[in-house]
N, C-alpha and C positions, 0 to 999 in steps of 0.2 A: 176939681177939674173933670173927673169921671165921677157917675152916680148909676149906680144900681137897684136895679128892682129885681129881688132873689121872692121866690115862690114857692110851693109844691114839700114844703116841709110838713113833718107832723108824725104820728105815733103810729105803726103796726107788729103786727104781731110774726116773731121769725119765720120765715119761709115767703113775708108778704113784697110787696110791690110798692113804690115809691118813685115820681118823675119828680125832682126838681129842676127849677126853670130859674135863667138869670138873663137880663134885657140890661144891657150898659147903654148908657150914653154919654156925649159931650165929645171933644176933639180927640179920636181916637184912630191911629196910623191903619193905613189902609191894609199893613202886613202886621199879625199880631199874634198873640194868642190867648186862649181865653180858654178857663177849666174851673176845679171847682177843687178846694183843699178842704179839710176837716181838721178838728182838734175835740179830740174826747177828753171826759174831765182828767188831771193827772198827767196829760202825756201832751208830747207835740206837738205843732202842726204841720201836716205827711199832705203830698201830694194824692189825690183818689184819680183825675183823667182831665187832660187838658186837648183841647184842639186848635191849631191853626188853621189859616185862611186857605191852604190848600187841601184838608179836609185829613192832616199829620195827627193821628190821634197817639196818646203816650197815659197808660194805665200802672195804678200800682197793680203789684202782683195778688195782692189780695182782693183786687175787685175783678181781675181778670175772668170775663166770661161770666158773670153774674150784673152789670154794669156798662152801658150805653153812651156812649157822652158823641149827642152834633150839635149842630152849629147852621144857624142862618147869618151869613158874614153880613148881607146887607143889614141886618137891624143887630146885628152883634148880639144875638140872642143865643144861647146855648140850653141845650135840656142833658140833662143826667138821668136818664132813665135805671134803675136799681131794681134787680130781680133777687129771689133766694136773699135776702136781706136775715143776717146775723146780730147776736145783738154785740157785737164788738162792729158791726157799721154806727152806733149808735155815736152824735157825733156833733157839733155845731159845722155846719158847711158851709166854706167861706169865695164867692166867686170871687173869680179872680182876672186880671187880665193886665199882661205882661206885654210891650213892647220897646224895642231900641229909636231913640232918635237921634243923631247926630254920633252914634256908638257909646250912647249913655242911655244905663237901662229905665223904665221905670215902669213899676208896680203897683196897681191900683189894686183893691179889695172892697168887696162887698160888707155889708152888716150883719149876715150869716144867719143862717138857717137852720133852727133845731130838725134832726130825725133819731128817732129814736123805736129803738128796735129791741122788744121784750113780750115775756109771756105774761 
C-alpha cells in the first residue's frame, strides 16, 4: 500500500557526516508521521527521530544534538541528516511512517538503509 525509496546510506569514518533520505508514497493520511529507526546487528530496533505534519520532532537521547531529521509533508519525503557520527550509529535504518485511521493504527516500513561508522 505504502512504498519507499530510502537513500543516502553508506560507510564513514567516526567524526564523519551522513544525510539519509526517504520519499514514501501511495494512499498516505494527510496527518501522520514519518521518522527513521535502526537496528544494529544483535540488538533491537530503537527509535533514532520521527517528525510529524506539524513540523513535532521526537529524538533518541543518543542522537540528540548530533542528528537532523525534516520533512517535506507534500512529497512525504524526510532527510536525517547525522553529524559527529559514532560507530555505535552504525546500523541498518529503517524509514518509517505511522499513521491512525478510523483509531486503528498502521505502520508502514521501508527496506532499510545500511550506514556504517568505523575506522
Amino acid at each position: 500500500q505504502v512504498r519507499f525509496v530510502e537513500s543516502g546510506g553508506g560507510s564513514t569514518l567516526p567524526g564523519g557526516s551522513l544525510t539519509i533520505s526517504c520519499a514514501a508514497s501511495g494512499v498516505i493520511p494527510t496527518i501522520n508521521n514519518m521518522g527513521w529507526y535502526r537496528q544494529a546487528a544483535g540488538k533491537e530496533r530503537e527509535l533514532v527521530a520521527t517528525i510529524n505534519t506539524i513540523g513535532t520532532t521526537k529524538y533518541a537521547d543518543s542522537v540528540k544534538g548530533r542528528f537532523t531529521i525534516s520533512r517535506d509533508a507534500a512529497k512525504h519525503l524526510v532527510h536525517l541528516q547525522m553529524s559527529n557520527l559514532k560507530p555505535d550509529d552504525t546500523a541498518l535504518y529503517y524509514c518509517n511512517l505511522y499513521y491512525e485511521h478510523d483509531f486503528r493504527p498502521y505502520t508502514y516500513w521501508g527496506q532499510g538503509t545500511q550506514v556504517t561508522v568505523s575506522s
